[in-house]
KEPA-798607 format. One record per residue: residue number from 1; x, y, z of N, C-alpha, C, O in turn; residue in three letters. Coordinates in nm, 2 decimals, padded with zeros to 4 digits. Atoms other than C-alpha are relative to their C-alpha. Example, Ala and Ser with C-alpha at 12.3 -4.5 7.8 and 13.67 -1.06 7.14 Angstrom:
# KEPA-798607
- 1 / 00.09 / -00.12 / 00.00 / 01.23 / -00.45 / 00.78 / 00.09 / 00.12 / 00.00 / 00.19 / 00.12 / 00.07 / ALA
- 2 / -00.09 / -00.11 / 00.00 / 01.37 / -00.11 / 00.71 / -00.08 / 00.11 / 00.08 / -00.03 / 00.22 / 00.09 / SER
//
This chain:
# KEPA-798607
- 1 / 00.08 / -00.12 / 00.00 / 00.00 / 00.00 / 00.00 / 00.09 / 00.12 / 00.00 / 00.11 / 00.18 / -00.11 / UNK
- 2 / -00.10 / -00.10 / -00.02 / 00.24 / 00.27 / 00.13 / 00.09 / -00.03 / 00.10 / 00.07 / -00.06 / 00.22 / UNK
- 3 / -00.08 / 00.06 / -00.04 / 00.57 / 00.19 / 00.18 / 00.04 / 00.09 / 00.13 / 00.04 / 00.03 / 00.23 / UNK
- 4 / -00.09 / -00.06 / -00.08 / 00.73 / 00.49 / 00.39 / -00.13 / 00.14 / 00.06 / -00.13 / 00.25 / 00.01 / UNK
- 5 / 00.08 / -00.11 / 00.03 / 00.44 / 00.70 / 00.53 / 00.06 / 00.17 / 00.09 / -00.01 / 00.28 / 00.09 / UNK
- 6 / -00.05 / -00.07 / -00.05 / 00.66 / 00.92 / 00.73 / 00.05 / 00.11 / -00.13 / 00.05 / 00.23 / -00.10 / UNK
- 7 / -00.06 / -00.06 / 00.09 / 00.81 / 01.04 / 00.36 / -00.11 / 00.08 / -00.02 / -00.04 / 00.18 / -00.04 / UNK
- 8 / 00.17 / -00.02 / 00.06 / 00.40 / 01.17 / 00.27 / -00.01 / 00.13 / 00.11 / 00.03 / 00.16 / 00.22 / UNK
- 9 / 00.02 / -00.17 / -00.07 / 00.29 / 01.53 / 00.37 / -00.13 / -00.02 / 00.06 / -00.23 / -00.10 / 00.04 / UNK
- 10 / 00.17 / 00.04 / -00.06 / 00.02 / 01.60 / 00.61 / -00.13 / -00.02 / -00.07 / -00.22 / -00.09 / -00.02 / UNK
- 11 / 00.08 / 00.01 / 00.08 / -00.21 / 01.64 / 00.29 / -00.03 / -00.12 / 00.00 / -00.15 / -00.15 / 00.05 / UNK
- 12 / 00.01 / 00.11 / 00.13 / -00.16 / 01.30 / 00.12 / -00.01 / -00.09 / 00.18 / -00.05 / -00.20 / 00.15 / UNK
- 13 / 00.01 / 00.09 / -00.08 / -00.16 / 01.12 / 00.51 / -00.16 / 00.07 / 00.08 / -00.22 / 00.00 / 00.16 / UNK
- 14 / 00.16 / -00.01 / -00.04 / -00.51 / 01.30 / 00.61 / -00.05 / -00.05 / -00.11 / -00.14 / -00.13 / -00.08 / UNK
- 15 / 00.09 / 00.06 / 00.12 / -00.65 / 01.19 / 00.27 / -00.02 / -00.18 / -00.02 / -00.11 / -00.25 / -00.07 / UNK
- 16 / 00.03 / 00.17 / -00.04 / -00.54 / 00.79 / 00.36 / -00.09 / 00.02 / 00.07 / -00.19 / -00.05 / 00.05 / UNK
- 17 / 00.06 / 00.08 / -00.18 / -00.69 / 00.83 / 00.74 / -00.17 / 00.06 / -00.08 / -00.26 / 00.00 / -00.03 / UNK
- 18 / 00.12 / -00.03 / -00.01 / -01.01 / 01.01 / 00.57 / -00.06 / -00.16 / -00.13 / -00.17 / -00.20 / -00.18 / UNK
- 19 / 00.08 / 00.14 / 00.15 / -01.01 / 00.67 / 00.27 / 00.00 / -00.08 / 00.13 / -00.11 / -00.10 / 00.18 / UNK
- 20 / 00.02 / 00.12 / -00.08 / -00.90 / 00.42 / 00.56 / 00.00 / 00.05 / 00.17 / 00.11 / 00.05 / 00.23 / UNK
- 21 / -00.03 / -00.11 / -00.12 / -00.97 / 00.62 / 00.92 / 00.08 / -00.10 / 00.12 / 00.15 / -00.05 / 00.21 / UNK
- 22 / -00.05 / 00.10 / -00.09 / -00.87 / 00.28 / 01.11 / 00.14 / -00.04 / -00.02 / 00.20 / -00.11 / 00.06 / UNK
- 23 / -00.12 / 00.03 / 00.04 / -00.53 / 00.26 / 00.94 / 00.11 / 00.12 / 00.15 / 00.14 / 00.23 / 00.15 / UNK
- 24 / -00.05 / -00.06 / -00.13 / -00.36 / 00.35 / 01.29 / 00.15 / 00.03 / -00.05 / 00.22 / 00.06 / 00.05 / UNK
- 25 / -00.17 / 00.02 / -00.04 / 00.02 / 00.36 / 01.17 / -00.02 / 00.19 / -00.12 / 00.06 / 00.28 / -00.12 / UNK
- 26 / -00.01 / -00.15 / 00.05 / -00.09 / 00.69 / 00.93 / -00.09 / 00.12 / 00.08 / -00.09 / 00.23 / 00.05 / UNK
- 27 / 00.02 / -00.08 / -00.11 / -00.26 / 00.84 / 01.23 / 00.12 / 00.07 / 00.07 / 00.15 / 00.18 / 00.08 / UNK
- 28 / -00.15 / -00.01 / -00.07 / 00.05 / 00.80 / 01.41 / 00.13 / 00.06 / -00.06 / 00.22 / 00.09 / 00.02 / UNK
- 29 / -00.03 / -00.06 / 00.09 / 00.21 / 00.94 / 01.10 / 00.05 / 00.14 / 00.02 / 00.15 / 00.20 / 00.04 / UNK
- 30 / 00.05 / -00.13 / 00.00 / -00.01 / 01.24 / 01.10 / 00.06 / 00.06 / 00.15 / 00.14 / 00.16 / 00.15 / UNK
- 31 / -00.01 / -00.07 / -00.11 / 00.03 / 01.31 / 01.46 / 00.17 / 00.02 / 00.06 / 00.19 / 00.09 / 00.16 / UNK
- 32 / -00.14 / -00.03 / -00.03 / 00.44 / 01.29 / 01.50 / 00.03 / 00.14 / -00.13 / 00.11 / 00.23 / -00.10 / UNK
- 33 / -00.02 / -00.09 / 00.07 / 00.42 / 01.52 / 01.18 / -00.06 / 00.17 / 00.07 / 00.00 / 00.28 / 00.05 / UNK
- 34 / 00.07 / -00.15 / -00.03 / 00.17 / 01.81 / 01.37 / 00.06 / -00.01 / 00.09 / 00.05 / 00.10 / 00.14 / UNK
- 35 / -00.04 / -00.04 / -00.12 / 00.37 / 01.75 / 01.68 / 00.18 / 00.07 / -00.05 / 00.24 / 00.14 / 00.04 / UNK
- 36 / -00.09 / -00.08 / 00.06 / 00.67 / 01.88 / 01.49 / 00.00 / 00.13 / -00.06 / 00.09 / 00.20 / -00.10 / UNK
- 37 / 00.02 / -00.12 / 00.05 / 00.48 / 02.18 / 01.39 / -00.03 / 00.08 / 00.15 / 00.02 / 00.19 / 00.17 / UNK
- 38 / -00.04 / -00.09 / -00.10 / 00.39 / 02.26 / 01.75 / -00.12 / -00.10 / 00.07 / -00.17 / -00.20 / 00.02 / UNK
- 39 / 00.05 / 00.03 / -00.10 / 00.21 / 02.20 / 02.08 / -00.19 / -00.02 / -00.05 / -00.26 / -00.12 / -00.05 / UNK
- 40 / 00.15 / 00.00 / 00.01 / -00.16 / 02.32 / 01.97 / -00.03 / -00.09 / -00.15 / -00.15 / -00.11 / -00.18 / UNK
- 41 / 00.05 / 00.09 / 00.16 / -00.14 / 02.08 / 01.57 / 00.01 / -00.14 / 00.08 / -00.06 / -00.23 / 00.03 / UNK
- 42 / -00.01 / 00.12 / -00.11 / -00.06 / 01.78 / 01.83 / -00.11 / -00.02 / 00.03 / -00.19 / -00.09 / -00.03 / UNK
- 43 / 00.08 / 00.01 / -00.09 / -00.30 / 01.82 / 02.06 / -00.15 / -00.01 / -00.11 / -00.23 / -00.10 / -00.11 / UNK
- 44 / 00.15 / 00.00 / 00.07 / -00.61 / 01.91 / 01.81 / 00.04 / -00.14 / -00.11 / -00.04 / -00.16 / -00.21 / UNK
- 45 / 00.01 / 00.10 / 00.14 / -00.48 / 01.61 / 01.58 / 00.00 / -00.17 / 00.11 / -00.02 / -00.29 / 00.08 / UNK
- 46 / 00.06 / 00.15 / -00.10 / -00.51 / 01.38 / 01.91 / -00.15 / 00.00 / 00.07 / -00.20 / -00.08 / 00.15 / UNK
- 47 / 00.17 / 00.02 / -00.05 / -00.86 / 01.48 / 01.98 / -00.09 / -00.05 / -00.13 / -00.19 / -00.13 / -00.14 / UNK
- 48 / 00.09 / 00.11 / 00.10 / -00.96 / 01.39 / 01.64 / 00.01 / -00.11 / -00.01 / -00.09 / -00.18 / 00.00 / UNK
- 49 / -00.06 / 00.14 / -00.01 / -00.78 / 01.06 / 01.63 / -00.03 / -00.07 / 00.15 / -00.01 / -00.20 / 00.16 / UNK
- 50 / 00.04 / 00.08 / -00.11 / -00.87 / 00.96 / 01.96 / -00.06 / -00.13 / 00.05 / -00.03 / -00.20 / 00.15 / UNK
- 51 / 00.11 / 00.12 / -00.01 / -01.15 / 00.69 / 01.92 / 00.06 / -00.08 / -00.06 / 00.02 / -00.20 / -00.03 / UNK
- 52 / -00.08 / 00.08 / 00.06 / -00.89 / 00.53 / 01.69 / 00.11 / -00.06 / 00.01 / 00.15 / -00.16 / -00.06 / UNK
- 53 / -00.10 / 00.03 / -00.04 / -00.59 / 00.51 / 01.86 / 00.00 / -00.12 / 00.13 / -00.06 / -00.09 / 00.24 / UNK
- 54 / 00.02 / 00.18 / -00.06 / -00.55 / 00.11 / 02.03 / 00.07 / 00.07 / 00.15 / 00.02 / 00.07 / 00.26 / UNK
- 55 / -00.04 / 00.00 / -00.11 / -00.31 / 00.24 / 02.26 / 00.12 / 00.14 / 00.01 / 00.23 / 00.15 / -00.05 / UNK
- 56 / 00.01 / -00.13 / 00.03 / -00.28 / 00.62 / 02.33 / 00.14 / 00.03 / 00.06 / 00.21 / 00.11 / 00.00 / UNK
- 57 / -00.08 / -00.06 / -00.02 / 00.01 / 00.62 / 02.56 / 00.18 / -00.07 / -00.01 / 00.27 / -00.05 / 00.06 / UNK
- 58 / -00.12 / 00.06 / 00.04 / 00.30 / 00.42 / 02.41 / 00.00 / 00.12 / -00.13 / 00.10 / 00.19 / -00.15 / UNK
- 59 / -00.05 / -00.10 / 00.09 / 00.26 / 00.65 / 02.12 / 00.01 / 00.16 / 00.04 / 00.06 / 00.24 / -00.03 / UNK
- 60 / -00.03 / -00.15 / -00.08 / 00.25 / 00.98 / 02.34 / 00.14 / -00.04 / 00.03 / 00.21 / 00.06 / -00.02 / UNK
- 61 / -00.12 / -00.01 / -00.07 / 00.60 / 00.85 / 02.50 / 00.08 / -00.01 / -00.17 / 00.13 / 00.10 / -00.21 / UNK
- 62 / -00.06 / -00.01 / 00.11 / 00.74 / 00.74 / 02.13 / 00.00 / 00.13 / -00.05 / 00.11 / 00.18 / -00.08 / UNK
- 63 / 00.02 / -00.17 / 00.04 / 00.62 / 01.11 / 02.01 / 00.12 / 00.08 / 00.08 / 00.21 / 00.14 / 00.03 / UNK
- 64 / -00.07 / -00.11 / -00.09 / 00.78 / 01.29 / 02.33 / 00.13 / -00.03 / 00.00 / 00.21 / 00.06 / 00.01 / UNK
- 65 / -00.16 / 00.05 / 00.01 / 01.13 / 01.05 / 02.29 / 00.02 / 00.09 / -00.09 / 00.08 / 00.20 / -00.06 / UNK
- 66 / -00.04 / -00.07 / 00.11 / 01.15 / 01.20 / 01.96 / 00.02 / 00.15 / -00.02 / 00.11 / 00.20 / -00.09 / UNK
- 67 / 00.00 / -00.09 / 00.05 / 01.04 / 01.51 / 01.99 / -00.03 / 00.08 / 00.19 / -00.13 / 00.08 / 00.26 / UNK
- 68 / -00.03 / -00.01 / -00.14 / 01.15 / 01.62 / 02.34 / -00.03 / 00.18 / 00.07 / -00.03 / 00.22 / 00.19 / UNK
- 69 / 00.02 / -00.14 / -00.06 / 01.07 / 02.01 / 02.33 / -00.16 / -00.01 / -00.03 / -00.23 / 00.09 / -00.05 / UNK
- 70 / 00.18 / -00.04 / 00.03 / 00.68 / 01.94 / 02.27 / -00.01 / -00.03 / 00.19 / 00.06 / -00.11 / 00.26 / UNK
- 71 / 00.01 / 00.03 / -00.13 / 00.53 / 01.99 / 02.62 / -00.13 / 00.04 / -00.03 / -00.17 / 00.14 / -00.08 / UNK
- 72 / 00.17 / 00.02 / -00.03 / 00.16 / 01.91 / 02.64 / -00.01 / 00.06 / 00.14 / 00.07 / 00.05 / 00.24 / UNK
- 73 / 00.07 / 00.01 / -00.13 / -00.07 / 02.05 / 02.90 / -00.04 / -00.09 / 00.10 / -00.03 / -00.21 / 00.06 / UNK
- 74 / 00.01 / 00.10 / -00.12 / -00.15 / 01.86 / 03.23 / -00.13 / -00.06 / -00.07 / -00.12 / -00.18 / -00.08 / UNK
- 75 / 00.11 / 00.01 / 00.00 / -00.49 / 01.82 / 03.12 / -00.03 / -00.11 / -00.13 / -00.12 / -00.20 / -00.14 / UNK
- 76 / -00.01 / 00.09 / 00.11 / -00.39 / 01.66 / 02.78 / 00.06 / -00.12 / -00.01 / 00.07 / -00.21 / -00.09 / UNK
- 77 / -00.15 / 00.13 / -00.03 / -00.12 / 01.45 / 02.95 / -00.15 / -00.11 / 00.05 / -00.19 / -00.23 / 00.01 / UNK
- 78 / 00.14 / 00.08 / -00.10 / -00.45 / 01.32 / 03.16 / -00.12 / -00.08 / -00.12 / -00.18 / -00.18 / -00.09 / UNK
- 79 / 00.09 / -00.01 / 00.09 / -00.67 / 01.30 / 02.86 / 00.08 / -00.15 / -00.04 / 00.00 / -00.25 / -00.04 / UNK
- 80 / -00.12 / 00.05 / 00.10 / -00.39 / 01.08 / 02.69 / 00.07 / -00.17 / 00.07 / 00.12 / -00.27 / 00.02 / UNK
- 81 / -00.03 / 00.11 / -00.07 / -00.32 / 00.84 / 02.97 / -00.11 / -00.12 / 00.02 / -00.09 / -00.22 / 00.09 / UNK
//
């Protein structure tokens, strides 16, 4: 299907999650890509994905290893746990 989806722009990986919305690994995608843009494209891109995401906070800790200056709110840390 798609080999590398980290290579793929937020465009072309919201347009998979809106063809396949259960395809969890271009969620996960999407949401290390808006957490690279900032605190508030993170956060509104884990309240959409939420109902979808198997297991919320192994990919919050993978996200935060990587990307170590995003600091979520307490409220979203709570939401997320």
């Amino acid at each position: 299907m798609y080999s590398d989806l980290k290579e793929l722009d937020i465009y072309k990986l919201e347009e998979i999650i809106q063809r396949y919305p259960w395809y969890v690994n271009a969620r996960v995608a999407l949401l290390d890509k808006l957490a690279r843009m900032g605190r508030e494209y993170f956060e509104s891109g884990v309240r959409a994905s939420f109902i979808y995401l198997p297991n919320r906070k192994v990919i919050l800790r993978r996200i935060m290893a990587e990307i170590p200056s995003l600091v979520l709110r307490r409220k979203m840390v709570r939401t997320l746990a």
